[in-house]
N, C-alpha and C positions, 0 to 999 in steps of 0.2 A: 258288647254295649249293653248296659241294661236300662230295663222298660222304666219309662217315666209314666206308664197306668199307673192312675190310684183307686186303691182297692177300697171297700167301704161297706163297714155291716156296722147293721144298726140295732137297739133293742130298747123296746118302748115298753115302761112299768108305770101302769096308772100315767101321773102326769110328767114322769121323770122322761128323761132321751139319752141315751148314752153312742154315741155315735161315734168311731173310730175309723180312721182315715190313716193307711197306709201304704208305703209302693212293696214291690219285689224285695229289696233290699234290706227293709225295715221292719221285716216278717215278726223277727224272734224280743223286738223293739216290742212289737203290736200286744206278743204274747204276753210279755212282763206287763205290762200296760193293765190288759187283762187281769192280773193277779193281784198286781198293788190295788186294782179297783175292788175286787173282792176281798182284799183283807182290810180295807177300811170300813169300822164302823159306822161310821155316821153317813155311810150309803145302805141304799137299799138292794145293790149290785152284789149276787150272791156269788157260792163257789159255782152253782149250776150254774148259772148263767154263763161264767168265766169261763165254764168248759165248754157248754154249745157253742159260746162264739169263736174260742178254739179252735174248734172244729171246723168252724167257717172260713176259720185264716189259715188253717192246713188246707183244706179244700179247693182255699182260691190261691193255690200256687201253682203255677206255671207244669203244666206235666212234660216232662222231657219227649222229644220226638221220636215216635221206633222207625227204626232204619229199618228201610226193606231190602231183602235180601232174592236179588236176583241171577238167574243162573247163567253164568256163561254161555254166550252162545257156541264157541268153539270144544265146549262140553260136550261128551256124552253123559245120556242118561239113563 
């Protein structure tokens, strides 16, 4: 089932907001999102910027569970 969390980084330039809102699902959505914002000129939304928030949206994804691995008890050791 996946998570309906939404995830949200924000980045504030002088008087500008650019604030992006995305679940689990819509990660690689979020990232293009990211890019088309820095290839437009008539923003002030850089490539750096595009990368740190990047960064943010690789960061805020779900880390998979480690299994623990427990020893038989009918084992010897």
């Amino acid at each position: 089932m996946a998570s309906r969390d939404i995830n949200v980084i924000a980045l504030v330039k002088g008087s500008e907001r650019y604030v992006f809102l995305f679940d689990d699902d819509s990660r690689a959505e979020a990232l293009a999102a990211l890019g088309r914002h820095a290839a437009n000129p008539d923003l002030s939304f850089s490539w750096y910027d595009a990368a740190v928030l990047a960064q943010k949206v690789r960061q805020a994804a779900p880390r998979p569970r480690r299994l623990r691995i427990v020893p038989r008890a009918d084992r010897q050791i």
